[in-house]
C-alpha positions as CSV (number, residue, x, y, z in Angstrom):
1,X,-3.6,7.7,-18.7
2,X,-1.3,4.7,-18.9
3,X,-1.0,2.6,-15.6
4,X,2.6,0.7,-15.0
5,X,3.1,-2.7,-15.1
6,X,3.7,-4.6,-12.0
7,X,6.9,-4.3,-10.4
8,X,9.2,-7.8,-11.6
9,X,10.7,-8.2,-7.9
10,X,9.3,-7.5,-5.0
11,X,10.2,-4.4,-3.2
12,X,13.1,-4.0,-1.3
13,X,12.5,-2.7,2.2
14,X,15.4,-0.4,3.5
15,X,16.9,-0.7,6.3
16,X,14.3,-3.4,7.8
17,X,14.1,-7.2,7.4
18,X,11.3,-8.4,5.8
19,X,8.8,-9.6,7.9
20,X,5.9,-12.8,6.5
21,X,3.3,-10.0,7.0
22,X,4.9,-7.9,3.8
23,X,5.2,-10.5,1.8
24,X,1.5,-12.2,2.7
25,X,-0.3,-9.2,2.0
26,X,1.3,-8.7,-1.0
27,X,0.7,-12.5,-2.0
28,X,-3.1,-11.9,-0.9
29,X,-3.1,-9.1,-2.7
30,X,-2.3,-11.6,-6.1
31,X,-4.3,-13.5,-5.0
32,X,-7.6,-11.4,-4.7
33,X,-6.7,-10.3,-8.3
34,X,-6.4,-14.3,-9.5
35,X,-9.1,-16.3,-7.7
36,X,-10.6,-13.6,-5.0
37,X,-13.0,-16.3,-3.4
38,X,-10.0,-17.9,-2.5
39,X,-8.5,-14.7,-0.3
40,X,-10.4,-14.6,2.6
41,X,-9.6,-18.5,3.9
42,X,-5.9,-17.7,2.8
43,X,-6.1,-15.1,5.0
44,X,-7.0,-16.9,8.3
45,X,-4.3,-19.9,7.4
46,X,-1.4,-17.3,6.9
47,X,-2.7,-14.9,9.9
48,X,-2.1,-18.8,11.7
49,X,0.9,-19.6,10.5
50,X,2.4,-16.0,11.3
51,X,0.7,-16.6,14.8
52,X,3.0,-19.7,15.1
53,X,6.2,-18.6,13.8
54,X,5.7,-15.5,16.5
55,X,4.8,-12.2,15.5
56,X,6.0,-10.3,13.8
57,X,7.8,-13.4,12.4
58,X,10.4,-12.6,10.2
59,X,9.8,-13.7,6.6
60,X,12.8,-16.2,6.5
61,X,11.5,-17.7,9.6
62,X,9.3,-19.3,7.7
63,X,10.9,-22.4,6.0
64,X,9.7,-26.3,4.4
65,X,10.4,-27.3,8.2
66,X,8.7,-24.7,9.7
67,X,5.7,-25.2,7.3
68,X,5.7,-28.8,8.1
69,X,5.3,-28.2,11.8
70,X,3.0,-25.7,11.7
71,X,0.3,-28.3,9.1
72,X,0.8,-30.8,11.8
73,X,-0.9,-28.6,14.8
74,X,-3.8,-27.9,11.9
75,X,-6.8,-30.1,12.3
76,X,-6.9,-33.1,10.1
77,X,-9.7,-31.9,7.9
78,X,-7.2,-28.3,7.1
79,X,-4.1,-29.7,6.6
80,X,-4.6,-30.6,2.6
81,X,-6.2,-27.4,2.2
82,X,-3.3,-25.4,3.6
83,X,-0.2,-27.6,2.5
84,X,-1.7,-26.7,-0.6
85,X,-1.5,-23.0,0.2
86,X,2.2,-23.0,1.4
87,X,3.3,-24.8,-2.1
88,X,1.4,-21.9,-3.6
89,X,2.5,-18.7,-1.7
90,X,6.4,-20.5,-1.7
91,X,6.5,-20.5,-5.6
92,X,4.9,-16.8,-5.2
93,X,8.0,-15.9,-2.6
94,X,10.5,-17.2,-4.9
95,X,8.9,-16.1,-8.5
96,X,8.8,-12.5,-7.1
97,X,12.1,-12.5,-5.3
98,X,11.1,-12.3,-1.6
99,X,13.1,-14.7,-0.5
100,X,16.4,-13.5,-2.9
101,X,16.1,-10.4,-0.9
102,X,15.6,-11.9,2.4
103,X,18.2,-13.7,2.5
104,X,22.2,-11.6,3.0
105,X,23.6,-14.2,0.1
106,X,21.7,-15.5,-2.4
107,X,20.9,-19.2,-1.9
108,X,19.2,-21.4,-3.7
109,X,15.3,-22.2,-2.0
């Protein structure tokens, strides 16, 4: 029995706009699969930056600005740790074409 590979793009979701929560669970899902003793503290700064943005945020609510302001209400001793996680899971959303399919015209990120 022969598995597929992984889908190129993420999936398109009909009908609905697509929400941080799709696309964070499918980046922790990477990311279990990658560095796994990584996913579980990825998972609290994400759950915290969907908490700020108001959820169910919208995935394109989540911008470099809104990033910004959301590491500066992180404590001082976090903020490293998670800018480094919103570089990581931006290149994610734009190497797998969340935010292509976000967005109603293609724009560049």
């Amino acid at each position: 029995m022969t598995t597929g590979l992984p889908p190129v793009k993420a999936p398109w979701i009909v009908g609905r706009p697509a929400l941080l929560e799709h696309a964070a669970a499918d980046y922790l899902n990477e990311l279990a699969r990658q560095r796994p003793w990584t996913r579980s503290r990825a998972e609290e700064l994400l759950e915290s930056l969907e908490a700020f943005l108001g959820e169910p945020a919208p995935l394109l609510a989540y911008t470099r600005l809104t990033g910004e302001a959301w590491l500066r209400t992180l404590p001082s001793t976090d903020q490293t740790e998670a800018a480094e996680l919103l570089g990581d899971f931006r290149a994610y959303l734009r190497d797998w074409g969340w935010l292509d399919h976000a967005r109603p015209v293609n724009q560049p990120d």
